[in-house]
C-alpha positions in Angstrom: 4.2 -129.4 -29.5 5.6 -126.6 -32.2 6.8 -130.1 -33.9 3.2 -131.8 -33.8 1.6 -128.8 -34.9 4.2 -128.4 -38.0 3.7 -131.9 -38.9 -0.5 -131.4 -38.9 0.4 -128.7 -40.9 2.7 -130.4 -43.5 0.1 -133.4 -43.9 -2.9 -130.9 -44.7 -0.6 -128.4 -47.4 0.6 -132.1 -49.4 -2.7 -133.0 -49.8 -3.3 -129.5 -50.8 -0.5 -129.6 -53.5 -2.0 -133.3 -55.0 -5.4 -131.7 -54.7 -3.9 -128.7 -57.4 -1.4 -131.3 -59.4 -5.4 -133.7 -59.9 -7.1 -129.9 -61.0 -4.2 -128.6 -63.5 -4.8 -132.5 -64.8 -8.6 -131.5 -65.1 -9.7 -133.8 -62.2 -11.5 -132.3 -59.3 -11.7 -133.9 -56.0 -13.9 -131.8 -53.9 -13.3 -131.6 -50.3 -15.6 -132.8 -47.5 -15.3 -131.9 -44.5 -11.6 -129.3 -44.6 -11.3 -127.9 -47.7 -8.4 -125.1 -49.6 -10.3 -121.6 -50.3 -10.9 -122.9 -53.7 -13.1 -126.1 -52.4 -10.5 -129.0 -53.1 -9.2 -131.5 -50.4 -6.8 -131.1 -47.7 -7.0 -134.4 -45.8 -5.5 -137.4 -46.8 -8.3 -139.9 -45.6 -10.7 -138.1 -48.2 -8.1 -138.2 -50.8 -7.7 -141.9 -50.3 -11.4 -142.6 -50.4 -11.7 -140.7 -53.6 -9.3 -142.9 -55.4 -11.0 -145.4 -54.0 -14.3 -144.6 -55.0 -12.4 -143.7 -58.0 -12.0 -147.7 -59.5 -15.8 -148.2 -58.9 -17.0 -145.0 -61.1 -14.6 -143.9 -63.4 -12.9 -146.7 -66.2 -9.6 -144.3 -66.2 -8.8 -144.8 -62.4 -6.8 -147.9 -61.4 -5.9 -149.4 -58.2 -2.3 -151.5 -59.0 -1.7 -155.0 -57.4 1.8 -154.0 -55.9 4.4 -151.4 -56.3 5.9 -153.4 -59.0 3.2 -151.9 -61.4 3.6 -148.8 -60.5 5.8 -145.9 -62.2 6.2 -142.6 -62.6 3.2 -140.3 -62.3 1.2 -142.8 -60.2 -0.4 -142.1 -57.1 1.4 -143.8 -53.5 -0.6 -144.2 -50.7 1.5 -145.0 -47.2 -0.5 -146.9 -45.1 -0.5 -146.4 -41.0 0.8 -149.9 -39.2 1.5 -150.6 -35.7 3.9 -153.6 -35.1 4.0 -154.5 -38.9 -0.1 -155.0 -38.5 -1.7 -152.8 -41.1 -4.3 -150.0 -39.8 -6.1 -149.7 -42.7 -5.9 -145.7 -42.6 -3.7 -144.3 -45.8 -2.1 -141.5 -43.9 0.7 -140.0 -46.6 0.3 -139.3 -50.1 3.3 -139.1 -52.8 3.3 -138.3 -56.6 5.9 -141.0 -58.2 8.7 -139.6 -59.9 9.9 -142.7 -61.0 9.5 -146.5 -60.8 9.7 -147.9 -57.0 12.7 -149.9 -56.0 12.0 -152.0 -53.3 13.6 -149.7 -50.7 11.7 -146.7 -51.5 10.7 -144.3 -54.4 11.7 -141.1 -56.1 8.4 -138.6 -55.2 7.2 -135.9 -55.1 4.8 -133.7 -52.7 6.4 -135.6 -50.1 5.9 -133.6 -46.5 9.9 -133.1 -46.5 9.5 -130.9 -49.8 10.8 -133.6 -52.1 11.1 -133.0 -56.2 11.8 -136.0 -57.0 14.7 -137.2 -54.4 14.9 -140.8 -53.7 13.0 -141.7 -50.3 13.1 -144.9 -48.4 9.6 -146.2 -47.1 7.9 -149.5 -47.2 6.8 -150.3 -50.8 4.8 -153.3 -49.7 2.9 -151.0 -47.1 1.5 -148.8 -49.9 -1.5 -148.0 -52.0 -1.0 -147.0 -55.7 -3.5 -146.0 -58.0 -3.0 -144.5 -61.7 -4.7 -142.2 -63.5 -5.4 -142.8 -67.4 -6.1 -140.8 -70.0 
């Protein structure tokens, strides 16, 4: 239980820390529902469906076609599957630190207090998005 209730906690203060990276970058994204003292978003569902949201109104916000486009200081999305079938739900969020491999990334904000260590996780099963100036 004291595990479960860590990892809640971990999920909800790394979308947190991109919530402050996106404001010191000058871009706000408000929470809904769960929000930080100063009104930004904690969940990773609402982060994901700004970014999303993102492509449609803004020209500077990019969803890529694979991890091969991505590189450092893009946005990584890890998707929830079950069997290798893909829920849909985006359910981790990293900072790039560097160009995927197809093993993994260097990231940061990872749960596991990562700044910028190599991490292995499913490339293919990811989201990325980019933010231009």
């Amino acid at each position: 239980m004291r595990s479960l209730i860590w990892g809640i906690l971990a999920a909800f203060l790394v979308v947190d820390f991109m919530s402050h990276v996106l404001k010191a970058g000058g871009v706000t994204v408000p929470g809904v529902g769960a929000k930080c003292d100063r009104g930004l978003c904690i969940r990773v569902r609402e982060l994901a469906v700004w970014f999303s949201d993102g492509t449609k109104k803004y020209s500077n916000i990019k969803k890529l076609k694979s991890w091969r486009e991505a590189k450092r200081g893009d946005f990584c999305f890890l998707q929830s599957t079950i069997l290798g079938l893909n829920l849909g739900r985006k359910y981790h969020v990293m900072l790039l630190a560097d160009s995927p491999k197809s093993t993994g990334a260097k990231v940061c904000g990872h749960q596991h207090n990562r700044c910028g260590e190599f991490t292995e996780f499913d490339v293919d099963d990811c989201v990325y998005y980019r933010i231009e100036e």
